[in-house]
N, C-alpha and C positions, 0 to 999 in steps of 0.2 A: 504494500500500500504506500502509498508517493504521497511526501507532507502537501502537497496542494489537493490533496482528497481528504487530509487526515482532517486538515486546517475547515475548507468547506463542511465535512459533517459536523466538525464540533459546533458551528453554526448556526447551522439548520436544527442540531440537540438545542443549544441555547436559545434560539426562534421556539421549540416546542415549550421549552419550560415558560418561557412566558405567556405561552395562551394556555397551559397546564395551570398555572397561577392564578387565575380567573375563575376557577371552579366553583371556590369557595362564595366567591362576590356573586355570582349566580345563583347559586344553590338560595343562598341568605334575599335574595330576592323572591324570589318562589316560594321557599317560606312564608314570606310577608303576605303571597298570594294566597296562603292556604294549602296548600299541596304538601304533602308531608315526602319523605322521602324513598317512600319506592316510586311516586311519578315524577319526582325530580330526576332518580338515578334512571326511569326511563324513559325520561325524555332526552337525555344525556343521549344516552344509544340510540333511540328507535329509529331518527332523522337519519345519521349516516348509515346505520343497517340497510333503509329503503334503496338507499341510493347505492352501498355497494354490493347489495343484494346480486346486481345485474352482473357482478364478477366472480359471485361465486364457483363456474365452472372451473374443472382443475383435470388436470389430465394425473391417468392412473397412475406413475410417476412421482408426482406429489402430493396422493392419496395420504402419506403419513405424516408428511410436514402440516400439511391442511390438519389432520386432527388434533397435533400436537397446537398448533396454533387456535383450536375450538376450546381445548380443553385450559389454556389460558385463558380464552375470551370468561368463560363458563367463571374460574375460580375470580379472574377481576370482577366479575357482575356481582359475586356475591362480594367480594370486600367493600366495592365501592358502596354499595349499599348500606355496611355497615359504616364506613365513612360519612355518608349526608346522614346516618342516623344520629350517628355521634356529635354531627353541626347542630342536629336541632335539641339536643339531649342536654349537651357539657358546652362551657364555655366555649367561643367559634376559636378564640386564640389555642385552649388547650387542643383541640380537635385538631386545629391546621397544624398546630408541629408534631401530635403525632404523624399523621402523615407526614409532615417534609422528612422525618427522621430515616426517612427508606436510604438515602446515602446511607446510612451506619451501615444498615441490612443488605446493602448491595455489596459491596466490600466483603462484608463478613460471610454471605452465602458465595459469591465467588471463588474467594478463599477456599470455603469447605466444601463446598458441592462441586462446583464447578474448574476446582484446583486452579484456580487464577491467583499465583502468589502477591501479594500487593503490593507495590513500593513502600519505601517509606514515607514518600510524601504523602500518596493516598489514606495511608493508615493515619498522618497527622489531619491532612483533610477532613477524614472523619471525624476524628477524635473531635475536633472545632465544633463540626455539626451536632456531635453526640452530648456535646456542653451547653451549644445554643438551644436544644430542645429541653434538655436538665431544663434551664433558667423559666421556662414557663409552664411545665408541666408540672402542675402542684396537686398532690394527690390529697393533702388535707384538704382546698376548699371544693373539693368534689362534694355532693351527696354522696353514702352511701344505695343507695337504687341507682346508679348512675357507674356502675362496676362493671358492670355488665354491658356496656354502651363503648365503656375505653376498650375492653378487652377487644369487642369486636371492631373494633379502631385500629387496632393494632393489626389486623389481620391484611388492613389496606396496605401499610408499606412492606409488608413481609412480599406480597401480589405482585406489588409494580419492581419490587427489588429483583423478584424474578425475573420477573419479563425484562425486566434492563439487560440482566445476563446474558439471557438467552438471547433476544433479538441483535443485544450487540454480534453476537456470531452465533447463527441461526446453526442448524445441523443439514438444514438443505434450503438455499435460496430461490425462493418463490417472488411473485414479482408482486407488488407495493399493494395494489391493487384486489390481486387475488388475498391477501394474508390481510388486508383490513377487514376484507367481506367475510370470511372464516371467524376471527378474533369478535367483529363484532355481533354476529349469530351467537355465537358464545354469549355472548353479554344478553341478548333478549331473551336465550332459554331460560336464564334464571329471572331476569329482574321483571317478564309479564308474566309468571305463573303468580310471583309478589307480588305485584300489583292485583292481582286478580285477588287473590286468598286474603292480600289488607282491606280490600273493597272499600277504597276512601272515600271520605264523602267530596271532597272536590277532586276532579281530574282535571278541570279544564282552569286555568289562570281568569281573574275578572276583570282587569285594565291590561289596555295595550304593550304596557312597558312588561307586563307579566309574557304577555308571547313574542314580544320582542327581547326575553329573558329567555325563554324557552330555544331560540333561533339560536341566541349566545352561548349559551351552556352545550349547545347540541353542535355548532359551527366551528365557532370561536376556541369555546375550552374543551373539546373530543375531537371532530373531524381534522380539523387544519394540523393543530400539534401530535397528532396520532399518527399523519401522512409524514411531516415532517422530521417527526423521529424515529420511523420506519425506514427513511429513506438515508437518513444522516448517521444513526447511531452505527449499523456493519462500518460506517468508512473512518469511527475512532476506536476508541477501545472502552473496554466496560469501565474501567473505574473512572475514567474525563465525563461518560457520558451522565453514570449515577454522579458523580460530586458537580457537575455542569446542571442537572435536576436541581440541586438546593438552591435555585436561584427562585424556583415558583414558592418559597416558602417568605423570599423578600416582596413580590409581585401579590400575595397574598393578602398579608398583612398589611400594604400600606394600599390596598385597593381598599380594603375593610374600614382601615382609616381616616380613606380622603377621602374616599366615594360613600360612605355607609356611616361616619362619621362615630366611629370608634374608636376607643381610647389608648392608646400606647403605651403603656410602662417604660419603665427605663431598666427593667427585665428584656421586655419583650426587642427595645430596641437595643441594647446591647447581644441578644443572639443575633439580629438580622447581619449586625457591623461582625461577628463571627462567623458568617458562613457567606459576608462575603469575602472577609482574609481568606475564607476556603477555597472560596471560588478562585484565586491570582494566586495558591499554589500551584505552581507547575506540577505538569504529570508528566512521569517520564514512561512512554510504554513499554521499553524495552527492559528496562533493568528492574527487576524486582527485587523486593526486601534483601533475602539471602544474599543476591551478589553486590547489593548495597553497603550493606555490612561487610563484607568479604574485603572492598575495596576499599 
């Protein structure tokens, strides 16, 4: 791979995490509408599902990458679910860095699953991120009923930590188009039989900005940064692309703040100034821990 490919995907990863960013500021609108969060998590999907419905065809060939890629779609529909659950449940601050904390979990299931030794720099990268999320995840001013809500909160970064792994270098490459249609079928097997079995009482938004919310969440923060980090992430390496994701966790929190007009700590803004030192550590791809130390 030739640094003028590595350079453009890292890009196009960085372009995704900030419409990745935007979830949150969506979701917290749709709320406002009434819609609780299995029509938020399916209006997230159902939009781009329609449209890349039409590419589901796959030739026999990549019959197994296609499932592998369903059977992703399938496990994110259910985290993310648990994710808008947890926005409308626990504070929106505590909710958003669990999720952003998936750098930790990308690293570290790399590492072990995936045997991707880490550098050193990536391992301190984390570590920044794994601090900035410390400073606002506070488990004393939870409710206890509200246990239940984090845990399945948690299951969103462990999802996307995956999927960072694995799409950075797929096991067989399928082309952008067909593996969105596959990953997002996955995402409505789970989240309309939820929608069905919660039986909300609102499914439809009641002002215009509410399905002009619905276009955003489903356009803006799934379709565009879903394309675009399928297409950019094989051209860097897993750990630029996970610690390059902790940028949606800055894009997050000050949408929440300027647009929704929430209040900042000097917690909350001391992790953001953390993970963006993370962000302008260098990643070196080639040298991993071991022969870092060695030398």
């Amino acid at each position: 791979m030739n640094r003028k490919s590595t350079i453009s995907g890292q890009y196009l990863v960085l372009m995704a995490a900030f419409f990745y960013g935007l979830n949150p500021f969506f979701a917290q609108l749709l709320f406002k509408e009434g819609l609780g969060a299995e029509m938020v998590s399916l209006y997230r999907f159902i939009l781009p599902a329609m449209f890349f419905a039409f590419f589901l065809r796959t030739p026999r060939e990549n019959w197994s990458e296609a499932c592998r890629t369903l059977l992703l779609g399938v496990v994110s529909g259910i985290s993310i679910f648990g994710y808008f659950h947890a926005l409308e449940t626990i504070p929106a601050a505590t909710a958003i860095l669990i999720y952003y904390s998936y750098p930790v979990f990308s690293v570290l299931i790399g590492w072990i699953v995936f045997r991707r030794v880490p550098t050193q720099n990536a391992l301190i990268s984390a570590a920044l991120v794994a601090i900035a999320a410390s400073l606002t995840v506070r488990p004393e001013v939870l409710p206890a009923d509200t246990l239940l809500s984090v845990a399945a909160c948690f299951l969103a970064p462990l999802t996307v930590a995956t999927q960072v792994q694995y799409l950075s270098n797929p096991r067989r490459n399928i082309p952008t188009t067909n593996r969105m249609a596959w990953i997002t079928i996955g995402h409505i097997m789970v989240l309309l039989p939820i929608a069905i079995w919660v039986a909300p009482a609102h499914i439809l938004p009641v002002s215009l900005a509410g399905f002009m919310s619905v276009l955003g969440i489903a356009l803006l923060a799934a379709a565009i940064p879903q394309v675009l980090f399928m297409v950019g992430a094989p051209r860097s390496c897993a750990d630029k692309n996970a610690l390059t994701g902790s940028l949606e966790l800055v894009v997050a929190l000050l949408t929440g703040a300027i647009l929704l007009g929430e209040n900042l700590d000097r917690l909350e803004m001391t992790a953001m100034a953390l993970i963006v030192l993370a962000l302008f550590i260098k990643q070196v791809e080639n040298k991993p821990m071991a022969e870092a130390v060695v030398g």
